[in-house]
C-alpha positions in Angstrom: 28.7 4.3 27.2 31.7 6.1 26.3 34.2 6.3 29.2 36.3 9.0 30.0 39.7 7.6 31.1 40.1 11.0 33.5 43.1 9.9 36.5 43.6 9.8 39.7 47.0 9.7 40.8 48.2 7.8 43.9 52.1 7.7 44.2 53.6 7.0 47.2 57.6 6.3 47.8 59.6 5.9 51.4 56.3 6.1 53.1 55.2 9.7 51.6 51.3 9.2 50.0 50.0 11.8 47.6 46.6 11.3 46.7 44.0 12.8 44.5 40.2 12.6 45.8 38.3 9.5 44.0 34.9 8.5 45.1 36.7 5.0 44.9 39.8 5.1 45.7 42.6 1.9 45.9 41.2 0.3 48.7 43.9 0.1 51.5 44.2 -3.2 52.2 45.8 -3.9 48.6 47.9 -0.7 49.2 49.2 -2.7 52.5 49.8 -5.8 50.4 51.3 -4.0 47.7 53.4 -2.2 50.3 54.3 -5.2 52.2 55.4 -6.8 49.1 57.9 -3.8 47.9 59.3 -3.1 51.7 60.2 -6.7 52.2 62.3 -7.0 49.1 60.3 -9.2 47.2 59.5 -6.8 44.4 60.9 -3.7 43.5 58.0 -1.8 41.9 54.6 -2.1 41.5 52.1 -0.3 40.0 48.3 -0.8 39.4 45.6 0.9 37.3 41.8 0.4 37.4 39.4 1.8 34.8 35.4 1.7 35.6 32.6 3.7 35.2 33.6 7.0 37.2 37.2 6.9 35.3 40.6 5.7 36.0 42.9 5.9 38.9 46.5 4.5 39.9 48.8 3.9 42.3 52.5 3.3 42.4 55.1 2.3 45.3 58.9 1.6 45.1 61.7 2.0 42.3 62.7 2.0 38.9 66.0 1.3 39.8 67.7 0.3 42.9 70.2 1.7 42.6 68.9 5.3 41.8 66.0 5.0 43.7 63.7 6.5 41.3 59.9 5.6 41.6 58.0 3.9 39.4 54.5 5.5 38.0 52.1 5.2 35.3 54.5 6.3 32.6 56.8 3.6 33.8 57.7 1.7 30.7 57.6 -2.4 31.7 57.5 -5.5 29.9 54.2 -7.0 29.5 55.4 -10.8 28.5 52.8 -12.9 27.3 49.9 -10.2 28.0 51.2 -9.6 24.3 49.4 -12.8 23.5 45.9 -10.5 23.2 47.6 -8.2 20.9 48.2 -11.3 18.7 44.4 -12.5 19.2 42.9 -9.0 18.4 44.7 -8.6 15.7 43.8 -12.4 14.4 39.9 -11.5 15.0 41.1 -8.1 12.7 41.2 -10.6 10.1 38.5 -12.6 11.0 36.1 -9.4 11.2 37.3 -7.6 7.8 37.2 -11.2 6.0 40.5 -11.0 5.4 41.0 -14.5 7.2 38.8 -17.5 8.8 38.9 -18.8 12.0 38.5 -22.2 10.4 41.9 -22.1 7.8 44.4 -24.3 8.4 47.3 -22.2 9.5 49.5 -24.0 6.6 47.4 -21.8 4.2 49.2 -18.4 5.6 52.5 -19.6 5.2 55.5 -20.1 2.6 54.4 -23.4 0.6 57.9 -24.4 1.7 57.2 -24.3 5.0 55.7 -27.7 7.1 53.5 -27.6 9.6 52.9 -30.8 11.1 49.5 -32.7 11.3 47.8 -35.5 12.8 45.6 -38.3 11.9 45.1 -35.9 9.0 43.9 -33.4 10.8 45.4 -29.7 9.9 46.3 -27.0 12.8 43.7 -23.7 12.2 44.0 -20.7 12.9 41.9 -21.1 16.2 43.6 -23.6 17.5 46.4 -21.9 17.5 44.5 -18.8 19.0 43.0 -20.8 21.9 46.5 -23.1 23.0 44.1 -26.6 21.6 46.7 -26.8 18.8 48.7 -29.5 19.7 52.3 -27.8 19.2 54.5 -28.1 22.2 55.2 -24.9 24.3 58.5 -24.5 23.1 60.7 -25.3 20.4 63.6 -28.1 21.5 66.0 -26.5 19.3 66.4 -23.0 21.1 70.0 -23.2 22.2 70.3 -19.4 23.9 74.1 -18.6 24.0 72.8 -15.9 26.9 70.0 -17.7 28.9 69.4 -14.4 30.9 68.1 -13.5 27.2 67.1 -16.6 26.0 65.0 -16.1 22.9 67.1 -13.5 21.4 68.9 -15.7 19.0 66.2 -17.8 18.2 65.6 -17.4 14.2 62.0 -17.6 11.8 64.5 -20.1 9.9 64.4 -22.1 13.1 61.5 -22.0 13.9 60.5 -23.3 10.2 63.0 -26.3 11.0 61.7 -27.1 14.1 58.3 -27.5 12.9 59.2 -29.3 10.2 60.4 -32.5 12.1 58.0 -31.8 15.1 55.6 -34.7 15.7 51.8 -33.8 17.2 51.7 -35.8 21.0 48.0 -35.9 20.8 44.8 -35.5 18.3 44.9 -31.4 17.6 41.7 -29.9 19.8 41.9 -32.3 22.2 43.4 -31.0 24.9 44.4 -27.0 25.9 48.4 -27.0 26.6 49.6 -23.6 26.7 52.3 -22.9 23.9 54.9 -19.9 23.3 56.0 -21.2 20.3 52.3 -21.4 18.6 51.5 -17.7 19.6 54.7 -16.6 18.4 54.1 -18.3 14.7 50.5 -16.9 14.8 52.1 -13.7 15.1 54.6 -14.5 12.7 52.1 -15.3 10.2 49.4 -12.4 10.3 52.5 -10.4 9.9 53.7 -12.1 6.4 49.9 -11.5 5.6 50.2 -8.3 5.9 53.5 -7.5 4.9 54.6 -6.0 7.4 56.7 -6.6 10.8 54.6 -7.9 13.7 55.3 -4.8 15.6 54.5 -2.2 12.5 51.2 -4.2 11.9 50.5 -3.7 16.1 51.3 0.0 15.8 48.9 0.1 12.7 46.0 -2.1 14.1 46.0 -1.3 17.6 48.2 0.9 19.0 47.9 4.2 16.5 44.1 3.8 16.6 44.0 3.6 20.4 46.3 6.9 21.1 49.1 4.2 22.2 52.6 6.2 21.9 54.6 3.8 24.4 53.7 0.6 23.5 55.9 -1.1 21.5 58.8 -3.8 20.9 61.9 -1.6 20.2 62.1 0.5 22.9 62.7 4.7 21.6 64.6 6.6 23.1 61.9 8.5 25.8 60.3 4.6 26.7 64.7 3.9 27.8 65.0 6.9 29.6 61.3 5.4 31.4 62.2 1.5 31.1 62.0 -0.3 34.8 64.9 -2.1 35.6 63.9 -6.2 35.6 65.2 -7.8 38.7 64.7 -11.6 39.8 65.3 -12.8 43.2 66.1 -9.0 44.1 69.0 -8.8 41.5 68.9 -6.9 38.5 68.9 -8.8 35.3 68.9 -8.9 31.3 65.3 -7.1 29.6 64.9 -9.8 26.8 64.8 -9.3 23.3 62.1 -12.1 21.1 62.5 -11.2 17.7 61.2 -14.3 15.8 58.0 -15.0 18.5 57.3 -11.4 19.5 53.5 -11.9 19.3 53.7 -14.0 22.3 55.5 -12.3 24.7 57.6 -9.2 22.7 55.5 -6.1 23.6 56.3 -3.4 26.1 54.3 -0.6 27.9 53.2 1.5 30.5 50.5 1.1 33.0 48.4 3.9 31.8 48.5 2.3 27.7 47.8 -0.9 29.0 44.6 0.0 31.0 43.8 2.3 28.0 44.3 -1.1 26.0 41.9 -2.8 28.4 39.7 -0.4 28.8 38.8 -0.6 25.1 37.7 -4.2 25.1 34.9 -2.5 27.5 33.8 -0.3 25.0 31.9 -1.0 21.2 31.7 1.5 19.3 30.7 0.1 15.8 34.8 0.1 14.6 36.7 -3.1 13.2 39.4 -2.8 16.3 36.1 -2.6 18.6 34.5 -5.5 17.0 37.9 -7.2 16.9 38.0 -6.9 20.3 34.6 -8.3 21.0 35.4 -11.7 19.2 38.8 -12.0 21.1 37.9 -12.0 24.3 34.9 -14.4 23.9 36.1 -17.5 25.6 34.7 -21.1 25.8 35.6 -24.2 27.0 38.3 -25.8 25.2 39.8 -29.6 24.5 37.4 -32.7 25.7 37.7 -32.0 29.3 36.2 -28.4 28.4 38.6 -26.6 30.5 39.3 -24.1 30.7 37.4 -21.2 29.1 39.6 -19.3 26.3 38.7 -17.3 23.4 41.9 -15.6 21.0 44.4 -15.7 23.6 42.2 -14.3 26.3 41.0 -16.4 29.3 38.4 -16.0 31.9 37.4 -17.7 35.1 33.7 -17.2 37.1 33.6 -15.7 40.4 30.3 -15.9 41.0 27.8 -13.8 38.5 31.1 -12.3 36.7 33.1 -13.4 34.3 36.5 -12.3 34.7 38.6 -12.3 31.2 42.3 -12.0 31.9 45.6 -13.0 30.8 48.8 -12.7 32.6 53.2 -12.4 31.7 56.5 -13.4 32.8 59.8 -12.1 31.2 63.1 -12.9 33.1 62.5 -9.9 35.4 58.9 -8.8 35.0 55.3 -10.0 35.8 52.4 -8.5 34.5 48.3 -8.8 34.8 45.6 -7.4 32.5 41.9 -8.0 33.3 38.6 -7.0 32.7 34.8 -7.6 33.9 31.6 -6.4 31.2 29.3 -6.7 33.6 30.6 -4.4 36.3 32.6 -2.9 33.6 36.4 -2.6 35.4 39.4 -3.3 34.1 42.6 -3.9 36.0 46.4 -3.6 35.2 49.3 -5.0 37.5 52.7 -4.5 36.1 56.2 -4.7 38.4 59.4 -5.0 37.8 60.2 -8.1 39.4 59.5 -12.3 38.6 57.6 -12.5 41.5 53.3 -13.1 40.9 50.9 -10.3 41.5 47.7 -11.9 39.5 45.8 -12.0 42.8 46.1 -8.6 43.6 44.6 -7.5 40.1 41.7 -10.4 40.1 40.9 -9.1 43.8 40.6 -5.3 42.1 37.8 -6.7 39.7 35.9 -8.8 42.1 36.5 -7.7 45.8 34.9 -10.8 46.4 37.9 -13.0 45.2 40.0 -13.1 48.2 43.2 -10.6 49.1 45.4 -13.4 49.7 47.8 -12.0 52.6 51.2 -11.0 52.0 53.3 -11.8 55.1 57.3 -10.8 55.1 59.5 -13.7 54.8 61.7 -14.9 57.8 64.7 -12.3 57.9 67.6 -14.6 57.3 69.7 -12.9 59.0 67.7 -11.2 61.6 69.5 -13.7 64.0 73.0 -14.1 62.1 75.8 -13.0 64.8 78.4 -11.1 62.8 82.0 -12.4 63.7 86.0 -11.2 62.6 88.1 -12.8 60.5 92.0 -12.2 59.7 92.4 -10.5 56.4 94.2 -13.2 54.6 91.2 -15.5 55.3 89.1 -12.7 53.8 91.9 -12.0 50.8 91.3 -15.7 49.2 87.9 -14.9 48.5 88.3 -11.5 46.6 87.9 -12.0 42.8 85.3 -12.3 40.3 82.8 -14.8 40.3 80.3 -16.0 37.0 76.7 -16.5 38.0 75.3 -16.3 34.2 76.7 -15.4 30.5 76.2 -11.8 31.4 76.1 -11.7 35.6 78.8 -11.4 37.7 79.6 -10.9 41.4 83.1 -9.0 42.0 83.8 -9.5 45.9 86.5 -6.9 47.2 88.6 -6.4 50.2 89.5 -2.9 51.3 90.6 -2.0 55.0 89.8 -5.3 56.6 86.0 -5.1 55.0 85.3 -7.7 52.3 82.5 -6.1 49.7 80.3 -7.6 47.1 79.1 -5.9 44.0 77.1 -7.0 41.2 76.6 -6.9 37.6 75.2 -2.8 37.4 74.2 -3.0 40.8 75.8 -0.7 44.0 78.7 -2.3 46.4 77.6 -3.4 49.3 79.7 -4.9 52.4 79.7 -8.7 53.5 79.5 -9.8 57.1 81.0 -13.5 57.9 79.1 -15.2 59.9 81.4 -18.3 60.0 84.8 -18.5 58.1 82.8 -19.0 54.4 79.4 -17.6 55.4 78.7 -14.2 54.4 75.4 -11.9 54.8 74.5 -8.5 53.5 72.6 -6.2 56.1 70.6 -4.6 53.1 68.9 -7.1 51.9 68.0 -10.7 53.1 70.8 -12.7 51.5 74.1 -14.8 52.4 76.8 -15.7 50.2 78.9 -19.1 50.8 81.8 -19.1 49.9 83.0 -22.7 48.0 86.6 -24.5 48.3 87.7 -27.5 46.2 90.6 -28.1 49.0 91.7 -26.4 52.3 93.5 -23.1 49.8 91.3 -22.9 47.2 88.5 -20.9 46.8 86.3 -22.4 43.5 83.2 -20.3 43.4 80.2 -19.5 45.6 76.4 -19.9 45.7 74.0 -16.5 46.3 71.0 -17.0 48.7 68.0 -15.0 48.3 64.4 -15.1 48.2 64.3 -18.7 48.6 66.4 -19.3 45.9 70.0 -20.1 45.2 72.4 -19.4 42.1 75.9 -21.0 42.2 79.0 -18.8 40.8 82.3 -20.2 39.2 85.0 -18.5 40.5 86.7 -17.4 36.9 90.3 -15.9 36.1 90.7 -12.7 35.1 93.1 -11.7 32.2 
């Protein structure tokens, strides 16, 4: 059956709910969890898509951006991190299915002679161990040496990738044992791009995104998919979109939620075409390594709840997750993309199988629901104004205007500080404290942000 990707829209932002009549609409308890998730701070976006047999249908809540407040939606371009994986395995089973390539060859045979890839017991890496993580190779190389780690494969060079496989020494016989690797994905994608002489992003357009009707799904972003990007935030702070030139098939693509479910919705669908077909051999999974766990095909995996077979794969960038599944047998597919670190993969598997539990979403503790605001003098307040480093590219610039000590970060808004003691600081906006760190009884050497759970220590730096 041919589906007809028709939508239904449902967008809600501040608490306002438009909705277009659907015989199945998002059922509301995932819009409370989804909502619950967003108002508490934990994520700033989120937007899901579902494809079955009576069409597709979204919904959206929260931002873009928080500082301009603009709401996320299906056109909302987001990185998809290692969802790009299944671009890498359809386009390997392109190969496969045109006879271009065999599961079976060693991957050594695609490469530059000059090039090593390591073996063991005289055993050679293929091109499906590779696919299905069985391969051996460690998840990532040991010499990537980001000089930004907000961005940390952006420097990372082919050349060194070549070198660090060169010297790299198998742990373990190769198909023995699934251990889940960056760096292999990214050489498979590496290699069926040599194949085909082309860039790995110019052979995805080609393969899979042109024939699909994908416009905004890509690796450089144009000019319309900027002006759509969703900010990436972790722990509630913007940060750094990253940039994998040398592994982009395994985590380099970006897109929107309505291309990715059209993208997922196609692996429901054969209709006789070598992308189709492709497809088809991807997402057959198996049990892998001697313990037969778990179940993956080329790149895809999938899990049983109950008579279904759920194949999925999910993605983490430095300010995104992302989750892409499907069911054949009651023929839905589910994206779940937002701009934040924090997971949504249960919220997407629930949306395929109602019968896989909703696990609840309960706000964290407010931090400073109880925190007792106090005064201090102003030349308490004046040794802590300056400019503190939390990463390469993230800073925190703490200001003192009319007795009221401010805090602004790296692209972010200014917001003001509260003491609560005389080196304890909270922000009303969100749920976070700042303390503020002396080497002595004068001087202030840095402070450590509080959020989420988390913590990230600041070096108080001199400015020029």
């Amino acid at each position: 059956m041919k589906r007809k990707l028709s939508i239904f829209l449902f967008f809600t932002i501040s608490g306002f709910l438009l909705t277009a009549q659907s015989e199945t609409p998002i059922p509301g308890p995932v819009i409370d969890n989804i909502k619950m998730r967003v108002d508490s701070g934990n994520h700033v976006g989120i937007v899901v898509g579902i494809v079955d047999e009576q069409g597709s249908r979204f919904y959206s809540y929260g931002f873009k951006s928080l500082a301009k407040q603009d709401p996320v939606d299906l056109h909302t371009v987001f990185e998809i991190g290692s969802i790009s994986k299944t671009f890498t395995g359809v386009l390997l089973a392109e190969k496969v299915v045109t006879r271009t390539m065999n599961l079976d060859d060693p991957i050594q045979k695609h490469l530059p002679a000059s090039v090593k890839i390591p073996q063991k017991d005289g055993q050679s890496v293929s091109l499906k161990h590779v696919a299905n993580h069985t391969s051996a190779i460690p998840r990532l190389p040991s010499n990537m040496k980001p000089a930004n780690p907000l961005n940390p494969y952006a420097d990372y060079t082919v050349q060194q990738m070549y070198d660090f496989l060169a010297e790299c020494e198998l742990p373990r016989a190769i198909g023995a044992k699934y251990e889940y690797s960056n760096l292999a994905m990214g050489l498979l994608g590496h290699l069926l791009a040599l194949k085909s002489k082309m860039t790995y992003e110019e052979l995805m357009l080609d393969k899979i995104a042109k024939p699909l009707g994908l416009t905004q799904t890509k690796i450089q972003l144009n000019d319309d998919m900027k002006a759509s990007l969703a900010e990436p935030h972790d722990l509630g702070l913007k940060v750094e979109n990253w940039d994998i030139p040398a592994m982009a098939g395994a985590g380099g693509i970006r897109s929107t939620p309505e291309e990715l479910l059209t993208y997922v919705a196609a692996h429901l669908e054969e209709d006789g075409s070598d992308l189709s077909k492709a497809m088809q051999l991807a997402q057959k999974t198996e049990p892998v390594g001697e313990d037969q766990q778990p179940k993956v095909g080329l790149a895809w995996h999938s899990v049983s709840s109950g008579d279904l077979d759920i194949v999925f794969h999910t993605g983490q960038t430095g300010g995104y997750h992302s989750f892409a599944g499907f069911c054949t047998q009651n023929q839905t597919g589910v994206v779940v993309l937002t701009n934040s670190t924090e997971n949504i993969d249960n919220i997407g598997f629930h949306l395929i199988d109602p019968k896989m539990p909703l696990l609840p979403f309960t706000k964290p503790p407010a931090i400073n629901a109880k925190k007792k605001e106090i005064k201090l003098k102003e030349e308490i307040l004046q040794a802590y104004v300056g400019k503190y480093q939390l990463a390469p590219q993230f800073f925190i610039d703490v200001t003192l205007e009319a007795g009221q000590l401010y805090l602004q970060a790296t692209n972010q808004p200014r917001f003001p500080l509260f003491a609560s003691s005389e080196n304890e600081f909270f922000l009303k906006v969100v749920e976070a404290q700042i303390t503020f760190n002396r080497k002595d009884s004068e001087e202030v050497s840095g402070l450590t942000l509080f959020q989420n759970g988390g913590q990230v220590p600041g070096k108080k730096i001199k400015e020029e």
